[in-house]
C-alpha positions in Angstrom: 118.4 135.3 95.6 117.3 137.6 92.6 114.0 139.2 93.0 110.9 136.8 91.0 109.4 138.4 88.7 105.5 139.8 89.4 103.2 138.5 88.1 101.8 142.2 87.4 102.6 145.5 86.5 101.8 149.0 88.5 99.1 150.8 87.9 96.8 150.2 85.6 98.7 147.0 83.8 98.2 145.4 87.4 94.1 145.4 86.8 93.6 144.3 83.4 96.5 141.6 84.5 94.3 140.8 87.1 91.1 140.5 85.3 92.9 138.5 82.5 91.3 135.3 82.6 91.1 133.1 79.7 87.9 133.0 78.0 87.5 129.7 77.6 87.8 129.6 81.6 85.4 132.0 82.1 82.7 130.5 79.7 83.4 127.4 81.7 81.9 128.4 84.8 79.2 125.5 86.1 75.4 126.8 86.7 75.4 123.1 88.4 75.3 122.7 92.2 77.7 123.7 94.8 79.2 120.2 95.8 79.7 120.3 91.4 81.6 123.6 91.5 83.9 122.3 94.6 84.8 119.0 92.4 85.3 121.2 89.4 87.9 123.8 91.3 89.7 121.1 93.3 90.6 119.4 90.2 91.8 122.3 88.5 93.5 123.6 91.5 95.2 120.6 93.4 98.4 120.0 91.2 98.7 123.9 92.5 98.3 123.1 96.4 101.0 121.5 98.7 101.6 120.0 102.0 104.2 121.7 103.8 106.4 119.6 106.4 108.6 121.3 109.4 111.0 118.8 110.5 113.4 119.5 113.0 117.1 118.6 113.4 116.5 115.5 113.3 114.5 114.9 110.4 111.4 114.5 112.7 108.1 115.6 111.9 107.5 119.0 114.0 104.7 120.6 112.5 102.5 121.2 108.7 100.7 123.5 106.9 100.1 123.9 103.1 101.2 126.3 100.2 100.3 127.5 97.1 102.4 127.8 94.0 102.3 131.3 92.8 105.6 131.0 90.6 107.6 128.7 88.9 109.2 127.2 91.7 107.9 129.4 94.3 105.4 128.1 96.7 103.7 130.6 98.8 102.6 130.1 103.0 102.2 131.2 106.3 105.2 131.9 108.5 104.2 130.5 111.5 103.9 127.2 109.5 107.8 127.4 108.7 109.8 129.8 111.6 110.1 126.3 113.9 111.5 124.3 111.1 115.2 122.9 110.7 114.2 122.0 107.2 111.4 121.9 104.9 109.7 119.4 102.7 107.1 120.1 100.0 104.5 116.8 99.1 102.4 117.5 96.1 100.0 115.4 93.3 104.2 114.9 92.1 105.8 113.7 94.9 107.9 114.5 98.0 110.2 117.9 97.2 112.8 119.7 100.0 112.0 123.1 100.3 113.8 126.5 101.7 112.5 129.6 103.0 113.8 132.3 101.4 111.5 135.5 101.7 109.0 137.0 103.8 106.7 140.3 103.7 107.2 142.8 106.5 104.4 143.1 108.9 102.4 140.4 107.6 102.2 136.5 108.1 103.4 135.6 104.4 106.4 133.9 103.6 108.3 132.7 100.4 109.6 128.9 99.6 111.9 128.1 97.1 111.7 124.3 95.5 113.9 124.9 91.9 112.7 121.3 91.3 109.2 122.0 91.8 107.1 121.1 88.4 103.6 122.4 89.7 102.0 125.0 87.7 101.1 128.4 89.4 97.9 129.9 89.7 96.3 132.8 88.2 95.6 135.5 91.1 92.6 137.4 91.3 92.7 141.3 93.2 90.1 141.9 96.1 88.9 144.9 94.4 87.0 143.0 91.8 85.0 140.4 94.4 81.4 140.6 96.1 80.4 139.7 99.5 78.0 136.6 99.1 80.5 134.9 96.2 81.0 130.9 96.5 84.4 131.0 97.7 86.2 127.2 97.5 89.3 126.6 100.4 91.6 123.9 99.6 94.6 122.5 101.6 95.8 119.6 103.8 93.7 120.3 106.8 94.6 118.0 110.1 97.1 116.0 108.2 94.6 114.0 106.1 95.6 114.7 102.5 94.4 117.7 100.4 90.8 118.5 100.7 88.3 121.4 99.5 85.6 123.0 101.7 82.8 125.5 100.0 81.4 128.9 101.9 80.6 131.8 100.8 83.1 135.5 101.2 81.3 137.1 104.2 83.0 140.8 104.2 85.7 142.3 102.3 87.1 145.6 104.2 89.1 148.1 102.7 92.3 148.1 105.1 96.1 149.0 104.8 98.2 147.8 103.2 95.9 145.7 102.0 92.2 144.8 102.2 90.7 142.0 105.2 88.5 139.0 103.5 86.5 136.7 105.7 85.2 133.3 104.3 82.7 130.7 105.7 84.3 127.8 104.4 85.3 125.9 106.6 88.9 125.2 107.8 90.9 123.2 109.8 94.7 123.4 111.7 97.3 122.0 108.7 95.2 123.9 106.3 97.2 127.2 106.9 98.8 128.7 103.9 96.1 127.2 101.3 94.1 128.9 98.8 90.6 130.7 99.1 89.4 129.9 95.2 86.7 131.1 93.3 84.1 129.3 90.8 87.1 129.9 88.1 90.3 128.4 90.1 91.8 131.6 90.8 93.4 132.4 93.7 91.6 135.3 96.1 93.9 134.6 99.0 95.7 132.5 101.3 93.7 131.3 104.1 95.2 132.3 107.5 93.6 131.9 111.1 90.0 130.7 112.2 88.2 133.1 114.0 87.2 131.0 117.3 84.6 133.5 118.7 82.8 133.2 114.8 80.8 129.9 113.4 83.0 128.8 110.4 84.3 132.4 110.0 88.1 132.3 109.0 90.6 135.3 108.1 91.9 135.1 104.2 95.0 137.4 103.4 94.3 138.8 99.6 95.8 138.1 96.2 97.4 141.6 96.8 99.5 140.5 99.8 100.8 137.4 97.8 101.6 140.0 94.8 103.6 141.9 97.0 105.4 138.6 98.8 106.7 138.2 94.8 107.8 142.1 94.5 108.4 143.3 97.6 109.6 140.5 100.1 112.6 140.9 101.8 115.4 138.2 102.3 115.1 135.9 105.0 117.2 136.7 108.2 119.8 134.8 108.7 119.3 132.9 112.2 121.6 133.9 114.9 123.9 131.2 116.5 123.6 130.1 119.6 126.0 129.2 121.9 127.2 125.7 122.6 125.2 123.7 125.0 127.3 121.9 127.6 127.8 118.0 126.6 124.8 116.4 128.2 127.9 114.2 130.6 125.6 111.8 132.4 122.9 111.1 129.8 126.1 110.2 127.5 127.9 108.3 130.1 124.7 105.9 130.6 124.1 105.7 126.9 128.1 104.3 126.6 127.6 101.8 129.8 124.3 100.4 128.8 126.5 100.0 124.9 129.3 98.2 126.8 131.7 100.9 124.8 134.2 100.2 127.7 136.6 102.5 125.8 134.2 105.5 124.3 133.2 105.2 128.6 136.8 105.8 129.2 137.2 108.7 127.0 134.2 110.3 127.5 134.4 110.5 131.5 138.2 111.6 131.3 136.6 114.3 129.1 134.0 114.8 131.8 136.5 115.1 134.5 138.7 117.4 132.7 135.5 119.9 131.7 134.7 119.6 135.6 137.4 118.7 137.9 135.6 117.9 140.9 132.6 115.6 139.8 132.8 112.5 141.8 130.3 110.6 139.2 132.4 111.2 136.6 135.3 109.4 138.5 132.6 106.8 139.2 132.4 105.8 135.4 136.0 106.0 135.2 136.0 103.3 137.7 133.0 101.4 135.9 135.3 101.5 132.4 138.5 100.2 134.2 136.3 97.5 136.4 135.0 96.2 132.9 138.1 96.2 131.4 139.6 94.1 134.2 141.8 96.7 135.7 140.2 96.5 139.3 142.8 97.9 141.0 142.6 101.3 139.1 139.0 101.0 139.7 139.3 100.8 142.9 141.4 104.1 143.6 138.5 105.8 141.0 136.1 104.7 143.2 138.0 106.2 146.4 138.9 109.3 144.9 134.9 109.8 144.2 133.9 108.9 147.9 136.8 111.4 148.6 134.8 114.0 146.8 131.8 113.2 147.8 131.1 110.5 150.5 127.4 110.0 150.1 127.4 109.0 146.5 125.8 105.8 146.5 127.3 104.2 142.8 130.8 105.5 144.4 129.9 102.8 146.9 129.2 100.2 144.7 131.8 100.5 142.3 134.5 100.7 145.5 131.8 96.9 146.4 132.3 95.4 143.0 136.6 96.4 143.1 136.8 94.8 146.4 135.3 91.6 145.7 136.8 91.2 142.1 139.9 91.5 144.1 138.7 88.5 146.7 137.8 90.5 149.4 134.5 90.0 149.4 133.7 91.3 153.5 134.9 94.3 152.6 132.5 94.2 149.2 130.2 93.3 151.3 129.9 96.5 153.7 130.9 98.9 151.0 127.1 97.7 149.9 125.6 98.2 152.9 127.2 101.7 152.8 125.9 102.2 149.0 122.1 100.6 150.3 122.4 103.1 153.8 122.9 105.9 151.4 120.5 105.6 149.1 117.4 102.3 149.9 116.1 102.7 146.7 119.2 102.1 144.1 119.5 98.8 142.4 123.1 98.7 141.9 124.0 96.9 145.4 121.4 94.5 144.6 122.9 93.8 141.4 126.5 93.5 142.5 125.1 91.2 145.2 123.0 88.8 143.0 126.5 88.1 140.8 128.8 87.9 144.4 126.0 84.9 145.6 125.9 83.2 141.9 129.5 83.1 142.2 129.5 81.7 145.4 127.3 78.6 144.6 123.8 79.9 146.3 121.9 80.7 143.6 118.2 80.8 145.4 120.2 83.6 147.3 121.7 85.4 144.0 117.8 84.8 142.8 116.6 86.8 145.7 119.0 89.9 144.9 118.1 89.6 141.8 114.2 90.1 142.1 115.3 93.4 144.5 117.4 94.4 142.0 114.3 94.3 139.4 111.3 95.6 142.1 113.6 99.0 142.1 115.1 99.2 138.5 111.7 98.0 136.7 112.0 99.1 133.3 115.7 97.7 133.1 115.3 95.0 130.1 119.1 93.7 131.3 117.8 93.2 134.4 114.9 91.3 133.8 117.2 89.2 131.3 119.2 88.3 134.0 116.6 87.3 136.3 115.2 85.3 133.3 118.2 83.2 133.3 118.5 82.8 137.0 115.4 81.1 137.1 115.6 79.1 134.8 118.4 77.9 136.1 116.8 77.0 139.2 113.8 75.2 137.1 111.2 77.6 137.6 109.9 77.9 133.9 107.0 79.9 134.8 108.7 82.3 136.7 111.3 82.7 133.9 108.7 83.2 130.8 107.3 86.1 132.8 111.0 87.6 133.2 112.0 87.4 129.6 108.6 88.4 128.6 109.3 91.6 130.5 112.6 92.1 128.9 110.9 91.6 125.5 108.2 94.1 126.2 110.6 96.7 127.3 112.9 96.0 124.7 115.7 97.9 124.3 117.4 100.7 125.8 116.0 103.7 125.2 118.0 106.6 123.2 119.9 108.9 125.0 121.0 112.7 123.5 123.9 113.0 122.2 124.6 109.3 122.3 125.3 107.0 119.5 122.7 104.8 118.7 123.1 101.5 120.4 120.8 99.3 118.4 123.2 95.9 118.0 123.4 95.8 121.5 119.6 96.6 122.2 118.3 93.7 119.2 121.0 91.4 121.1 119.4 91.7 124.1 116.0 91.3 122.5 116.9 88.3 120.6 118.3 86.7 123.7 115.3 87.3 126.0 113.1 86.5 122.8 115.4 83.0 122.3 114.8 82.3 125.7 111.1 82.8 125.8 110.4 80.7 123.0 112.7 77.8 124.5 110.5 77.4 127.9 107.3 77.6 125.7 109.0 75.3 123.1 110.1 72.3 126.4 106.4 73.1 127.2 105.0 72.0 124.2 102.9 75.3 123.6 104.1 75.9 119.8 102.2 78.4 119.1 103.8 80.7 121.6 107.4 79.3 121.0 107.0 80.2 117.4 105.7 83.5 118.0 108.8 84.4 120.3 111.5 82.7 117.6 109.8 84.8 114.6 109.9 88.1 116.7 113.7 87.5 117.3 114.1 86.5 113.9 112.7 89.8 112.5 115.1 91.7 114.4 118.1 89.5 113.5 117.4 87.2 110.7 120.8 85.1 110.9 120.7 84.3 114.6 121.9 80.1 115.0 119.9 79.8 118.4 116.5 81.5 116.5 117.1 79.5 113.8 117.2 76.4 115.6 114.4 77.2 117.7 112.2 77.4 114.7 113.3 73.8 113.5 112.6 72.4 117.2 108.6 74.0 116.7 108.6 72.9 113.4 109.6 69.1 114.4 106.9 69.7 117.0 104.6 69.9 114.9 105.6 67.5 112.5 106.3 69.7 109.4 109.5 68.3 108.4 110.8 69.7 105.6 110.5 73.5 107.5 112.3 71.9 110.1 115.3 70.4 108.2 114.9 74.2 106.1 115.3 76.1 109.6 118.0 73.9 111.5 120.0 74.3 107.8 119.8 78.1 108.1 121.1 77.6 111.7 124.1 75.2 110.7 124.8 78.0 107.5 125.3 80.7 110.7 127.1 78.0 113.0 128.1 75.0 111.3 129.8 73.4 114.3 127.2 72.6 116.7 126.4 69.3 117.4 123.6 69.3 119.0 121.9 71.3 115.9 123.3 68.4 113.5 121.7 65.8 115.7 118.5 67.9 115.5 118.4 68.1 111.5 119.7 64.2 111.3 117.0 63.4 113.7 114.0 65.3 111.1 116.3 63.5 108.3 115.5 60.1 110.3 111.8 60.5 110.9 112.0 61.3 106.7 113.6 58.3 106.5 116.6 59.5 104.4 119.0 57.5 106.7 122.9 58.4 104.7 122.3 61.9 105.2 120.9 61.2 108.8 123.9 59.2 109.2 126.6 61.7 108.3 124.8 64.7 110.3 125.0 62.0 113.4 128.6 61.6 112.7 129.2 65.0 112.2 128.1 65.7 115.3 129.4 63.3 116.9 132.7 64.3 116.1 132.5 67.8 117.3 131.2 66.4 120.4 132.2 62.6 121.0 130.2 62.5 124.3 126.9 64.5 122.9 124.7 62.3 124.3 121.6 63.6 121.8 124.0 62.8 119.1 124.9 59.3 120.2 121.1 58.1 121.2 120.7 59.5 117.2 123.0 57.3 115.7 122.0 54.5 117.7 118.2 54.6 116.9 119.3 55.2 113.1 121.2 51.7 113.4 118.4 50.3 114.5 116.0 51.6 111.3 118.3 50.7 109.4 118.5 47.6 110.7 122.0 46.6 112.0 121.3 45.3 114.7 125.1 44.8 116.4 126.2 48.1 115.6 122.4 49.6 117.3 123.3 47.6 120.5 127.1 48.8 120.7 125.8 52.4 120.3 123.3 52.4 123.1 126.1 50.7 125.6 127.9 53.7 124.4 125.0 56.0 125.1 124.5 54.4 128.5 128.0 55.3 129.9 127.3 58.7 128.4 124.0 59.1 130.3 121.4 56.9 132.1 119.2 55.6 129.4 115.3 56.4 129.5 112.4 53.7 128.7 112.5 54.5 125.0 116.4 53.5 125.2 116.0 50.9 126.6 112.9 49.1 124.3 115.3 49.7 121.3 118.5 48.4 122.9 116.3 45.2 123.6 114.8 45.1 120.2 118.9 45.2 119.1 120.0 42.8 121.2 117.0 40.5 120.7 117.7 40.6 117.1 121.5 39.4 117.2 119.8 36.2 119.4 120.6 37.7 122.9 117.0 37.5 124.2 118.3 37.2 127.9 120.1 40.5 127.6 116.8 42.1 125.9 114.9 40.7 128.6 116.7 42.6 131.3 116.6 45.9 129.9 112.7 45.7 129.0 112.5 44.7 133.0 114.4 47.5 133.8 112.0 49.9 131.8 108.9 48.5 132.8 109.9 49.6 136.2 110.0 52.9 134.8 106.5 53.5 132.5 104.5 50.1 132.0 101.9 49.3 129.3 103.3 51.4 126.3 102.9 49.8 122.9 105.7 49.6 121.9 107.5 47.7 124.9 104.9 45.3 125.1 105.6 44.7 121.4 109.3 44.5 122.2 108.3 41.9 125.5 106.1 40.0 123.4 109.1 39.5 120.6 111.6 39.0 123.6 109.4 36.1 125.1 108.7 34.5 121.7 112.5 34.3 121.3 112.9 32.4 124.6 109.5 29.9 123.6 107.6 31.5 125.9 104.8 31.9 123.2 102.2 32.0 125.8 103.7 34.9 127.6 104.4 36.7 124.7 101.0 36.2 123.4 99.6 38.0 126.7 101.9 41.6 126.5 100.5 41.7 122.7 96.8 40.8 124.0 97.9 43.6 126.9 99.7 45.9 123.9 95.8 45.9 122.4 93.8 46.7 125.0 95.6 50.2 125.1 95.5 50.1 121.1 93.1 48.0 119.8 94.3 49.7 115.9 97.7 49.0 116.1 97.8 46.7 113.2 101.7 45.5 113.5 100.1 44.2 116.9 97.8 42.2 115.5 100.0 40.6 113.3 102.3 39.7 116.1 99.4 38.5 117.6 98.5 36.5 114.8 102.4 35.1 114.7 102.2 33.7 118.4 98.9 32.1 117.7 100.1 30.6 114.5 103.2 29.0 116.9 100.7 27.9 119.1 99.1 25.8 116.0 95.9 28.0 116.6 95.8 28.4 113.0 91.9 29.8 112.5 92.4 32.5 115.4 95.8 33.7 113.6 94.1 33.8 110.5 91.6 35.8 111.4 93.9 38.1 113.7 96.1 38.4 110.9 93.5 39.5 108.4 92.0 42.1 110.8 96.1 43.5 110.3 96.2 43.6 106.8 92.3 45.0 106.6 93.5 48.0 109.4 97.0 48.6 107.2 96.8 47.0 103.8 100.8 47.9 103.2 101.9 46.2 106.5 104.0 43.6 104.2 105.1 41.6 107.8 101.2 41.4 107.8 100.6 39.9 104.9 103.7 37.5 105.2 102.5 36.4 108.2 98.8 35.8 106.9 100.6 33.7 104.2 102.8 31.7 106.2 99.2 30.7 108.3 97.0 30.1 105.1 99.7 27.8 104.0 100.1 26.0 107.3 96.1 25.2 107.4 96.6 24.4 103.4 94.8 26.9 101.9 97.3 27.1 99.5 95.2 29.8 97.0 94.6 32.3 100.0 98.2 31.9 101.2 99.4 32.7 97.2 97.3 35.6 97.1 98.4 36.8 100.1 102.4 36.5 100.0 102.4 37.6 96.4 101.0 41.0 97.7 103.9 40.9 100.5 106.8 40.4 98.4 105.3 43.6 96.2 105.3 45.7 99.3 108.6 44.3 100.5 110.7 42.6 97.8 113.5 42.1 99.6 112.1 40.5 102.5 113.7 37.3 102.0 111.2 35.1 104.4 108.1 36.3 101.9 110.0 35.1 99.4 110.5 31.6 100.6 107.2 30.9 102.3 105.6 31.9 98.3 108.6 29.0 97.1 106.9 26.8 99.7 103.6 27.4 98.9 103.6 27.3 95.2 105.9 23.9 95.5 102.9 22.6 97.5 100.5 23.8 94.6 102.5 21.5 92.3 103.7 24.9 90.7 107.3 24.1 91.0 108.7 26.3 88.2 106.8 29.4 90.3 108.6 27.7 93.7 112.1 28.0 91.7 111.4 31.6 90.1 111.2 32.7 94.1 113.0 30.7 95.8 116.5 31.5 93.3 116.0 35.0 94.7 116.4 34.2 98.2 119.4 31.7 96.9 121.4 35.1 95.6 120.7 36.5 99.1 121.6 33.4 101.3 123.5 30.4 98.9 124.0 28.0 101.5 120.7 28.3 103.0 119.7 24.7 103.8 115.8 25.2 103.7 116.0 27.1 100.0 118.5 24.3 99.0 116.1 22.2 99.8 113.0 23.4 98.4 115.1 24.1 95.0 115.7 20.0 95.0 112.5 18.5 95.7 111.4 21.6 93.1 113.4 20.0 90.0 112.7 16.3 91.4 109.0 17.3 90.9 109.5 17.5 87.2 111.6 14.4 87.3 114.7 16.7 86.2 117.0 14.1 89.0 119.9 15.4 87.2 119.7 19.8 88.8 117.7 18.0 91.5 121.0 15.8 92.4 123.0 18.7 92.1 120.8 21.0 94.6 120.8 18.0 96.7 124.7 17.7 96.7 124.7 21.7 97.3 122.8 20.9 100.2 124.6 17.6 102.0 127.6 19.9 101.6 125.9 22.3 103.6 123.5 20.4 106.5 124.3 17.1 105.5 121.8 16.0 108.5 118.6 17.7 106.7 120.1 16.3 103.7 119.6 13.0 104.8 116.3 14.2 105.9 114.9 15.5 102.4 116.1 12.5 100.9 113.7 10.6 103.2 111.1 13.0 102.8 111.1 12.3 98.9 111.4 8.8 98.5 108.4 8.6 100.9 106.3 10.8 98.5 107.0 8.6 96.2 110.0 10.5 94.2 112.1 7.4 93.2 115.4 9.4 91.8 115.7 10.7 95.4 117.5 6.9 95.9 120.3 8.1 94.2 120.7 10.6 96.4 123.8 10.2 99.0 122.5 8.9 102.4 
């Protein structure tokens, strides 16, 4: 590079360009306090100061000092804060700038950094000559790493020496701060400060103004570094780093490589023969495998590689004793273990593959792969405990670690992380401890942030915990990754059910369903949704359906009796409500189902003891009480349903079956007002219920309100037009305003319809008095 300019001349040019301070700087100078003069520098001098980084060839930190800007572009240090480096990066008050070293002074510990882009201005140098022991002397730099910083002393000696003159300072510095400035009261630069005197208090060694002068005039180039020659490839590390990858094919290349570079090395043979095991080509492994034993007979993986040919190749006695060869050879290896664990999996003993598996670990402990495996083996087995702590392992270990010279192999390390970290949160998840499920599905999620299984994890903690719309949010993002997984579409439909959106419900059941026809999770779904919504055949059809898929549990069995019991087969009902008592008696919602069951077959009084018994348990279950209240109105005990009734409505005021009911009693016992009041607020909550409707038509027709009767019961009329009650009450409504001509035409409706309870109304209304009902046909 060209030679920078000085920032002096010779002679006597150099002093007065020393000594050339601007006035206004030196009438500047503070009379305050120290810590004053120390604020006042650093602020004047820090834009000037810079953190220099050695990294090494791989970008890694590797050391720091600090510079000083002395040019434009040219940053002044210490050597021994650069010589290590691969490359160099300068971090001032404007940012982060690369750096080279281009110069350095002969004999002395100064060298020269070149940073074209640097914007810092450079300071103003001051010669030794001109200073006096006992000066406040300022040192600013990056000491220990902690950011730029200024320390105050005082110059304790200045000796005339050659080539140039020795300054000592007391303030104080610290490792990182090599290659800063020594400063006086007005910012200018005595020297760079250089090594701390250990056998002095605070005493440090400052090379002068004059050295850094002659760094700019009189440095020589940088010599070039001398090559060095090639290392040899790093075979084994390399080898590992391809295996634990599952590069089947860089394994390949690289050992053939290997074998080539050394002719005779029996472990390179042995990852020839791991490469063509993998890659299904057993055979060639297993003559690799020879050849290395031929080499070298004590070589324990030669062994096992020969083990895992033979049995790949079904002949598993001779597997077998090429692992006891592998184990003789060396006790402490994990490989025979491992071979053995898969060889007893495959045979159907999996306590046994279990137990090779746990050697396998106890000698190869830090192997997450290994502890993955042993994660899944026990689980398989059922023991949940014993798998967390596997998987836990795995995830603490994470990853394998980098090997030199290696590519990394980060997709293969997060997969197994996610998978261990999938797995962990799955066994806290069926364990009901949320908390730690979540935490395990969020750590896999940060390292892959599309992963299905994570995904759906999160939407199984989030249903846990009853925050639905995360739920349906996560088990969406898990459908977006893998939209054909059924038991993920049952999973959302099922959060879509509880949010009782039932047509989208619906079409994720069916979805799944059809990916999956015999998904039992699926079909129990669709036939609980039937049931909400309600259609009562179809509910019963789809839990026979999910019975010959799987053996239904109590749950199952309640609703299929509730379904059946609703399309009038209460015998049916009965026997599956028998068949899950047997299994968990006294839950609320059975009994509720028993007492309904029982009521359908007249056996009131037994039905009114499972609800009495559904209480006891649940003494605020308010849809109990208003069943309660139902049997007791049957039983004509019209006061205690009333007041069992009311305690429903008072514990859930929008229980519209509650308030029917409560109606339908009032009216019975004639307190025609209360049972108004009360069915009007039913057929708000529930307009459509259709029984509401008509008990209001029968109440208000009793209150000699017969236009109110008509206005209700004509809704129930769109619903149900050949409804012989609501034909009825629409008669004997019109006869009540001596209308006989719409009264004889309801009446005709009906006689065409129930001609029996026809004959019965007509009756009924000549008896009250109603003479036009004589017309009516007999």
């Amino acid at each position: 590079m060209p030679r920078p300019q000085m920032p002096w001349a010779p002679g006597r040019a150099l002093a007065l360009a020393l000594l050339a301070v601007p006035l206004a700087q030196a009438q500047a100078q503070d009379d305050g306090g120290a810590a004053r003069d120390a604020q006042q520098v650093f602020a004047r001098v820090s834009p000037s100061v810079v953190t220099v980084q050695a990294l090494d060839a791989h970008g890694q930190a590797d050391g720091q000092g600090s510079g000083v800007v002395v040019a434009p572009g040219l940053v002044a240090t210490n050597c021994h804060v650069v010589r290590s480096a691969a490359t160099l990066e300068l971090t001032g008050t404007a940012g982060k700038q690369a750096a080279q070293w281009t110069h350095q002074l002969a004999g002395l510990d100064l060298c020269l950094l070149a940073a074209p882009g640097l914007s810092a201005p450079p300071v103003v140098l001051r010669p030794s000559q001109e200073l006096a022991v006992g000066e406040p002397v300022y040192a600013v730099g990056n000491p220990l790493g902690f950011g730029l910083a200024v320390s105050s002393g005082l110059l304790s000696s200045r000796q005339a020496g050659q080539p140039h003159a020795r300054l000592a300072a007391t303030a104080p510095v610290s490792p990182g701060s090599s290659g800063g400035g020594l400063f006086d009261r007005q910012a200018r630069l005595l020297g760079l400060t250089t090594a701390i005197l250990g056998t002095g208090q605070s005493l440090n060694l400052v090379l002068p103004a004059e050295a850094v002068a002659a760094l700019l005039a009189q440095a020589e180039p940088r010599a070039p570094a001398q090559a060095l020659p090639p290392a040899e490839p790093r075979w084994a590390a390399v080898a590992v780093g391809l295996y634990d990858r599952q590069d089947w094919a860089g394994l390949q290349a690289h050992a053939q490589a290997w074998l080539q570079a050394q002719p005779r090395s029996a472990p390179a043979l042995v990852y020839l023969a791991r490469a063509a095991g993998q890659q299904q080509d057993h055979a060639q492994a297993e003559a690799l495998a020879r050849r290395a034993l031929a080499l070298d007979g004590d070589l324990a993986s030669a062994w096992s590689e020969l083990a895992q040919a033979l049995i790949a190749t079904g002949r598993s006695a001779e597997g077998e004793r090429a692992l006891q060869q592998a184990a003789l050879r060396q006790p402490g290896e994990a490989d025979p273990h491992i071979v053995r664990s898969f060889l007893r999996k495959s045979q159907g003993q999996p306590e046994a593959a279990r137990e090779e598996m746990r050697t396998a670990v106890r000698k190869r402990p830090f192997s997450p792969r290994l502890w993955t495996e042993l994660g899944r083996q026990e689980a398989a087995l059922g023991q949940a405990d014993a798998a967390q702590q596997a998987f836990a392992a795995a995830v603490r270990l994470g990853g394998a670690p980098p090997v030199a010279g290696a590519a990394p192999s980060a997709t293969l390390d997060i997969a197994r992380q996610t998978e261990a970290l999938e797995a962990l949160g799955w066994i806290a998840l069926r364990q009901q401890r949320y908390v730690q499920a979540e935490e395990a599905f969020r750590k896999g999620l940060a390292l892959d942030g599309e992963h299905a299984g994570l995904w759906n994890g999160i939407g199984g903690v989030m249903q846990g915990t009853l925050r639905w719309a995360e739920a349906e949010q996560a088990f969406t993002r898990s459908l977006a990754r893998e939209g054909n997984d059924a038991l993920v579409l049952a999973n959302r439909g099922e959060v879509l059910r509880v949010q009782r959106r039932f047509e989208p419900a619906m079409a994720d059941a069916q979805a799944a369903l059809r990916l999956k026809p015999d998904e039992p999770v699926a079909q129990r779904l669709l036939a609980v949704l039937l049931l909400d919504m309600r259609r009562f055949a179809d509910a019963a059809a789809a839990y026979a359906r999910l019975a010959a898929l799987q053996a239904p549990n109590d749950d199952d069995l309640v609703n299929w009796a509730e379904s059946l019991v609703n399309i009038g087969q209460a015998q049916d009902a009965l026997a599956k409500l028998k068949q899950a008592d047997a299994g968990q008696p006294g839950r609320l919602r059975f009994n509720l189902v028993m007492g309904r069951t029982l009521g359908a077959q007249n056996d009131v009084a037994g039905a009114l003891a499972y609800l009495e018994r559904a209480l006891a348990d649940n003494p605020s279950a308010s849809v109990v009480w208003s069943s309660k209240g139902y049997a007791l109105m049957r039983l004509d005990r019209l006061t205690e349903a009333i007041a069992a009734l009311e305690t429903a409505v008072r514990l859930d005021p929008t229980l519209s079956n509650g308030w029917i009911n409560l109606g339908h009693a009032q009216m019975r016992a004639r307190n025609l007002g209360r049972a108004i009041e009360a069915l009007e607020k039913a057929v708000v909550l529930a307009p459509e219920a259709m029984d509401g409707r008509f008990y209001l038509a029968q109440s208000y027709l009793q209150a000699r309100l017969p236009a109110k009767a008509r206005e209700h019961a004509q809704a129930v009329v769109v619903r149900q037009p050949a409804l012989p009650p609501v034909l009825a009450l629409m008669a004997l409504s019109y006869l009540a305003e001596n209308n006989a001509a719409e009264a004889g035409t309801w009446h005709r409706r009906l006689h065409a319809a129930a001609p029996e309870i026809a004959g019965k109304v007509r009756l009924q209304a000549i008896g009250a008095g109603m003479a036009a009902a004589q017309q009516w046909p007999q």
